[in-house]
N, C-alpha and C positions, 0 to 999 in steps of 0.2 A: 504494500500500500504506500504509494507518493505523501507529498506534505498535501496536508489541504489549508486550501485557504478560510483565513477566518473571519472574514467579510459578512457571514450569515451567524454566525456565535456573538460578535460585537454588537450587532443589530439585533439579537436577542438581551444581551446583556443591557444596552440600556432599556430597553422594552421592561426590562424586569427591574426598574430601579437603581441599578449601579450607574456611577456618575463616567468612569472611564474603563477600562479595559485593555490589556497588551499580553503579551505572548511572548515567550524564549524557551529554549530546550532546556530539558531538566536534567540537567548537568550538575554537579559538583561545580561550589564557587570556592576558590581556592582562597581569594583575597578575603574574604566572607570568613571563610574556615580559620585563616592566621589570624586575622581579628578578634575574633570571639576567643580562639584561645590567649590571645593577650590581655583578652581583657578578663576574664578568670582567672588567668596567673594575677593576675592584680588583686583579689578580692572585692571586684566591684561590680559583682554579684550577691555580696553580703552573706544574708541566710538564706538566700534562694537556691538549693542542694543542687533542687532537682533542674537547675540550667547545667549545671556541671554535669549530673546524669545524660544530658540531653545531646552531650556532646559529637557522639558516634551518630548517633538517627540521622541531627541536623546535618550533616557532612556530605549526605548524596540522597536526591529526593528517592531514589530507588530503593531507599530502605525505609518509606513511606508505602511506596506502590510499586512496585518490580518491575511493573509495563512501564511506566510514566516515560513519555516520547518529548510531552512538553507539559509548560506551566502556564495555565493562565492567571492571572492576577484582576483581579476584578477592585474597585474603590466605593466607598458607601459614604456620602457626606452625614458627619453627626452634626453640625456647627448650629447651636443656638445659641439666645441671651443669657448670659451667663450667672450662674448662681451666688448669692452672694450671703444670704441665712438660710441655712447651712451653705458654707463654700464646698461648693461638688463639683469636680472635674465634669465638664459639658456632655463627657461620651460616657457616662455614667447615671445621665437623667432622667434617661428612661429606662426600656426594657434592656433586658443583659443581652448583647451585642451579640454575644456566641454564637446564642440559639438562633438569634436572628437572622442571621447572615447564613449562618450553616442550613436552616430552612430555607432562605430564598436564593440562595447558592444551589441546591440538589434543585429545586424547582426548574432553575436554569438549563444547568445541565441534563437534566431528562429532557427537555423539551431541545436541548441541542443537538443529544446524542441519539437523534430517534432516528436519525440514517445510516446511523457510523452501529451497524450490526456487532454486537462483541465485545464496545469500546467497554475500557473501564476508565475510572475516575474516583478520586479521593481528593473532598471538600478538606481543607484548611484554617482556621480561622487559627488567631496566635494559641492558642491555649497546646498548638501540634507543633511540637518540634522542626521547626523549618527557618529560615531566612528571609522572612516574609520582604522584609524591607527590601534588601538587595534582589528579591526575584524580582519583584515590582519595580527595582529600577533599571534591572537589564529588561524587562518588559516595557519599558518607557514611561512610567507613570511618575513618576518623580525623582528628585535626588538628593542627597544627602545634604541634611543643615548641620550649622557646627553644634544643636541640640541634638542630635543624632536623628530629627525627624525625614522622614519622606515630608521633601515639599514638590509641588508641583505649581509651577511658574506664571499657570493660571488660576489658579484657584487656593492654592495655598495648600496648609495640612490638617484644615480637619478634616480629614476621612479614617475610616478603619481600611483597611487593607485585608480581603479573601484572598487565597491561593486556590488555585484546583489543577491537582494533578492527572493528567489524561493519557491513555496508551495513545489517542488519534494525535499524529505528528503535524500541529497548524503550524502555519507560515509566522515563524518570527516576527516580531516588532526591533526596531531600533533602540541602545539603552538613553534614559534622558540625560540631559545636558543640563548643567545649573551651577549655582555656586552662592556662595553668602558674602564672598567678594571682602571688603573690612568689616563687614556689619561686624559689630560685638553684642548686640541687642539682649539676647538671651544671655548669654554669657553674663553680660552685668545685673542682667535683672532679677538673673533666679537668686532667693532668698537663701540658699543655703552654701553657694558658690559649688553645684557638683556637676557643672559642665567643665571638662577637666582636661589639659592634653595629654595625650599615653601612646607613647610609641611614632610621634608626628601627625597623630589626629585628634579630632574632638571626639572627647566619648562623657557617657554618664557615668558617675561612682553612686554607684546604686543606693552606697551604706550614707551618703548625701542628702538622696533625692526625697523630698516629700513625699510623691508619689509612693515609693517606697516602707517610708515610712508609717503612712498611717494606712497600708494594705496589706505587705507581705512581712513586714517588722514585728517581732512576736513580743511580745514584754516591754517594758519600759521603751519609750520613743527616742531617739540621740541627738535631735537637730530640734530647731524653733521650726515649728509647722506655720508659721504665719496666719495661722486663722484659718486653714485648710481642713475638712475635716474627711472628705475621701479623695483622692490623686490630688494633682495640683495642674495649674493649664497657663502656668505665669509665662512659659520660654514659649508659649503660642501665642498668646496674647497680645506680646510687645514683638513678632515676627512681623514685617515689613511686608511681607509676601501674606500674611494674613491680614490687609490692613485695606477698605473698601478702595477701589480707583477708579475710572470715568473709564479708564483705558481697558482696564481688568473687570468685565463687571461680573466675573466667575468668584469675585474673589468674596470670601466671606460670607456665601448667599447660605440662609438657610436651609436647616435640612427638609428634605420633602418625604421623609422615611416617618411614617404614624408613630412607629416602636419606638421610637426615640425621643419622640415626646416627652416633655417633664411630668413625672408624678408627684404629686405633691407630699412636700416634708416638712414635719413639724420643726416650729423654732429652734435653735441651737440650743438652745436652754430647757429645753426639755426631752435631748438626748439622753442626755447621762441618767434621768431618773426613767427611761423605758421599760418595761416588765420585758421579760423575753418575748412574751406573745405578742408586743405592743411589735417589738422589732423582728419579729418571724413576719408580719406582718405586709411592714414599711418594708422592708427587703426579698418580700417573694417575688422571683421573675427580674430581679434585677444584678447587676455587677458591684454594688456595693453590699453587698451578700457576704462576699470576700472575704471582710475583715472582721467578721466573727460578731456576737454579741457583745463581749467584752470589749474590746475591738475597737469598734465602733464609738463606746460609751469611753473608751479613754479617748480617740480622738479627740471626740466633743469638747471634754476636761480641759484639753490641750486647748482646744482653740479658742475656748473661751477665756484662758488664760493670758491668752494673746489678744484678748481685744483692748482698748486703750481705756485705762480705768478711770472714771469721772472725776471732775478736779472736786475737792473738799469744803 
């Protein structure tokens, strides 16, 4: 069987909601590969084990799916107005992204794969060991910030990013072009300073990062969360490339995904005293689920600690 073209896959793809779409073979990325191990030797992974576990899978999409010929990379804009009692990362406001993507993802794909007799495929969303970022930018969807984000030159970075690995071999896409040129933007604005250089590039130190901190951080927190009480969306916020323009007018535009939608959360001040059931509750179906009961209620602690306390 030849390459096929994926002229009729893209055209379903935004048909189903995703904003862009791109294609490369699912190859083994070497530069991908020495990165990630440098940045592990680093410990700036923290206590997250199971990336270190992750090591061998991520290394060749073939020990995902054994057929996989290529990758497709698919993009899902989250970008709404931003939260600000309780401060919640934006891609965290509605339903949990996983499920989401991974249902309108297979959606997709069966409705692409209904000529392709045999094919197979395996949906990705991050929670799978893979390289999501750097498939998507040899798939053309965007390119590395010195926040380690995928941005993409018209629209910016809020999107989540699907993979789907397929036996049917489509016609490559070109990787994107970009750069952040001197901006320092992120770099100065993130509150904890864990945009970091390692080895001649920019990377996260995970043991830093708010995000980090008040989700996959077990026990006591290490850093001032600034008032954040699940991820944190500061080194997007202040991106140039996420910033409305006359020229750009992809850039910033809300999301048009229902699931993503904000559900509504009680005040910060009435985090920390939640029954479990109050917080089984507020967190079913969603990604701030994550950080546990406890978790969650020490955030809160945190952030309230960090509000500016009324003059006397």
């Amino acid at each position: 069987m030849g390459v096929t073209s994926s002229a009729r896959l893209k055209e379903l793809a935004l048909a189903h909601g995703f904003e862009t779409v791109g294609v490369t073979p699912a190859l083994p990325i070497e530069q991908a590969i020495s990165a990630y191990r440098t940045w592990l030797k680093a410990d700036y992974h923290g206590e997250m084990e199971y990336l270190a576990r992750h090591e061998l899978a991520k290394s060749d999409p073939k020990n995902l799916l054994p057929s996989a010929k290529a990758v497709i990379a698919l993009t899902a804009n989250y970008n709404q107005e931003p939260s600000n009692d309780p401060k919640v990362a934006r891609y965290a406001l509605g339903r949990d992204y996983h499920k989401v993507l991974m249902r309108a993802a297979q959606r997709l794909m069966k409705e692409a794969m209904a000529d392709h007799e045999g094919a197979e495929w395996r949906v990705c969303v991050d929670s799978i060991p893979i390289f999501e970022r750097a498939y998507a930018n040899l798939a053309g969807l965007g390119w590395f910030g010195k926040n380690t984000m995928l941005i993409d030159s018209k629209r910016g970075s809020w999107f989540f990013i699907v993979l789907v690995l397929t036996s049917v071999e489509f016609a490559p896409d070109a990787p994107a072009l970009g750069g952040c040129g001197n901006c320092r933007a992120c770099i100065d604005a993130c509150p904890t300073g864990a945009i970091v250089q390692l080895d001649g590039r920019w990377q996260v130190d995970s043991r830093r990062c708010i995000s980090y901190q008040t989700i996959e951080k077990k026990g006591d927190m290490e850093v001032d969360t600034a008032g954040w009480l699940f991820g944190c969306d500061v080194c997007q916020e202040v991106c140039p490339f996420n910033q409305p323009r006359e020229s750009q007018p992809d850039r910033a535009k809300q999301t048009t995904w229902k699931d993503f939608g904000r559900r509504a959360f009680p005040e910060l001040n009435r985090i920390p005293v939640l029954t479990h059931e109050e917080w089984d509750r507020l967190t079913q179906g969603s990604a701030i689920r994550r950080s546990g009961y406890e978790g969650l209620k020490r955030n809160a602690r945190a952030s309230l600690s960090a509000l500016p306390r009324p003059p006397d």
